[in-house]
C-alpha positions as CSV (number, residue, x, y, z in Angstrom):
1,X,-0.4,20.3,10.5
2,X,2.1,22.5,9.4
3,X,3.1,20.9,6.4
4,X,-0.9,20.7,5.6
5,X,-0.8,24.3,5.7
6,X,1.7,25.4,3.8
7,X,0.6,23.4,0.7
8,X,-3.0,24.5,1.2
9,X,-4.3,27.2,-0.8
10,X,-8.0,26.3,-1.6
11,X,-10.4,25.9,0.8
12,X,-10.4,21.8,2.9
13,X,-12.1,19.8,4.9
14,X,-10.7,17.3,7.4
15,X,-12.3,14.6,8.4
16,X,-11.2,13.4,11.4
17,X,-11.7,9.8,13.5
18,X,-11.6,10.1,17.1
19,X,-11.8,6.9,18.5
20,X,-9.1,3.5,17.9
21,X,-9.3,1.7,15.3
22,X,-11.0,-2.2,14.9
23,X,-9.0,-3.3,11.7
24,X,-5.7,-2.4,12.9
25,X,-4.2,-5.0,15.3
26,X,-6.5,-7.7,13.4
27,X,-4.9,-6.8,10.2
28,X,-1.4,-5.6,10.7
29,X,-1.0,-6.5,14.2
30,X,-0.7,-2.4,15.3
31,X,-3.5,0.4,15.6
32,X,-4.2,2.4,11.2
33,X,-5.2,5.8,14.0
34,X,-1.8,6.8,15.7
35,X,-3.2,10.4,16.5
36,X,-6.1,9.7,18.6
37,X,-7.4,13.1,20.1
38,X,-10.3,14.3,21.4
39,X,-12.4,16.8,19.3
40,X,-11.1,19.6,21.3
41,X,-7.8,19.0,20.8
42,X,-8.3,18.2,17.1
43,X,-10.2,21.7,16.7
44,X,-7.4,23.3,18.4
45,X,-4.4,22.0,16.4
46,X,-6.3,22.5,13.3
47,X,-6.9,26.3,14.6
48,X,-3.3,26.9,14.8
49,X,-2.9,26.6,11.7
50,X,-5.9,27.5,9.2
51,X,-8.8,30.2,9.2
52,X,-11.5,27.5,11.0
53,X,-15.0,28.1,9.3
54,X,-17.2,25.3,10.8
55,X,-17.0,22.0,12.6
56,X,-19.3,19.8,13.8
57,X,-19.6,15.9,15.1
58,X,-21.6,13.7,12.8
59,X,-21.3,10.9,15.1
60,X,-19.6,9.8,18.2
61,X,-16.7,8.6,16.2
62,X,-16.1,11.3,14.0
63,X,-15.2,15.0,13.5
64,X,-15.3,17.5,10.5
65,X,-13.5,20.6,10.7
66,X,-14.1,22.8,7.5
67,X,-11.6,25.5,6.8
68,X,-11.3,28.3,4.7
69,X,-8.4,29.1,1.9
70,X,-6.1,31.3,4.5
71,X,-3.7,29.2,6.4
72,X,-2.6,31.1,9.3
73,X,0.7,31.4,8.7
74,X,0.0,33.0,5.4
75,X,-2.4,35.8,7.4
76,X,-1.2,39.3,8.3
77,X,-1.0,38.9,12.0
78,X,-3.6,41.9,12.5
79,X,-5.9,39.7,10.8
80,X,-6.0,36.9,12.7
């Protein structure tokens, strides 16, 4: 997430699964989602390290975190 951040300087959106794969151990014998979290976590990690404007759950499966174009580490700490 770090790395995300510190080549971020416009606004983002993730878009985030939460739940395994179907495809993966079918296809290529492993699971394509290596980082499943829950939402909460997910939130949080993205939180440590960009200005979080808005996030919802479209659906069961997925998440959306929307964040603005400050990355945290970028921030004055007084402004966090």
């Amino acid at each position: 997430m770090a790395a995300i951040a510190s080549q971020t300087r416009d606004n983002g959106v993730f878009e985030i699964c939460v739940v395994p794969d179907n495809l993966g151990r079918v296809t290529i014998g492993q699971p394509l989602h290596l980082s499943v979290l829950s939402p909460d976590v997910w939130i949080a990690l993205v939180e440590a390290h960009f200005v979080v404007e808005k996030y919802s759950q479209p659906s069961p499966t997925s998440l959306t975190i929307v964040v603005k174009n400050v990355c945290i580490e970028q921030m004055n700490p007084n402004d966090r």
